[in-house]
C-alpha positions as CSV (number, residue, x, y, z in Angstrom):
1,X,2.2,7.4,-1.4
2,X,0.7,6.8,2.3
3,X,2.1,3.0,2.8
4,X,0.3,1.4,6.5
5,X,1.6,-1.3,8.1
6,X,-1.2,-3.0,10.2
7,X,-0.4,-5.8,12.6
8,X,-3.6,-8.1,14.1
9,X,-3.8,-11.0,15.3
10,X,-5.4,-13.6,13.0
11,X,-8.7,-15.4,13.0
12,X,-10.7,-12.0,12.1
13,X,-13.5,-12.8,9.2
14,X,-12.6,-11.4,5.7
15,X,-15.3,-9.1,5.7
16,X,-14.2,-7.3,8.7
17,X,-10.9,-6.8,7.6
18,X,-11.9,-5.5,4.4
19,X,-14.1,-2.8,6.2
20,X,-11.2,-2.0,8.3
21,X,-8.8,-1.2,5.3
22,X,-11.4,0.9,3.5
23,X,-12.0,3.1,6.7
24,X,-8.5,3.3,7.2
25,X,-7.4,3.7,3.3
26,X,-10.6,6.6,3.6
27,X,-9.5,8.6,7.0
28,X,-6.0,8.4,5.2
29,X,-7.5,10.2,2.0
30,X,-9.3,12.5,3.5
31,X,-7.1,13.9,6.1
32,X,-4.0,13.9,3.8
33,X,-5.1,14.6,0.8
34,X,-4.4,11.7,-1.0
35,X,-6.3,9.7,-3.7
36,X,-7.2,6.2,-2.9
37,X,-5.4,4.6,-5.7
38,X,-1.9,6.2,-4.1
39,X,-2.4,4.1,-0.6
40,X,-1.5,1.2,0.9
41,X,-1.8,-1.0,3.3
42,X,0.2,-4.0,4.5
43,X,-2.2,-6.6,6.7
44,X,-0.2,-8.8,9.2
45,X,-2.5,-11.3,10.6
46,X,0.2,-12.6,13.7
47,X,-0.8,-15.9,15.4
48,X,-2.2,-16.1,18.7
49,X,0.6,-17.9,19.8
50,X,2.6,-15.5,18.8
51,X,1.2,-12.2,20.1
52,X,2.8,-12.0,23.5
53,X,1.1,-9.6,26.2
54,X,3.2,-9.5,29.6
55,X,5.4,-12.8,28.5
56,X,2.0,-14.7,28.0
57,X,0.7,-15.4,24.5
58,X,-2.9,-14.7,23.5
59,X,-4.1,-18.3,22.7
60,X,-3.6,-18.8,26.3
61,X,-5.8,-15.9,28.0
62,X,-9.2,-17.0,28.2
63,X,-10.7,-14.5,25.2
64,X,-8.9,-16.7,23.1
């Protein structure tokens, strides 16, 4: 059983991250073989504040 551990940082809309895990849970299927009922996937949705790039946090860069 194919278990994915997916780290993002939060403030995506529900229907993106649901089309993200299918086309991940399908790519994982398909190249190994494995039926979609035996995957999964664990969705970390991390804070801005807390996603640190070069010792400054997203919620302070200006795409945020």
């Amino acid at each position: 059983m194919p278990i994915v551990e997916l780290k993002i940082v939060e403030g995506r809309e529900a229907k993106v991250k649901k089309k993200l895990v299918k086309d991940i849970t399908d790519v994982i299927a398909e190249n190994l073989s494995v039926p979609h009922d035996k995957i999964r996937i664990l969705l970390y949705e991390i804070p801005a504040e807390n996603w640190i790039v070069g010792g400054i946090p997203k919620s302070s860069t200006p795409e945020n």
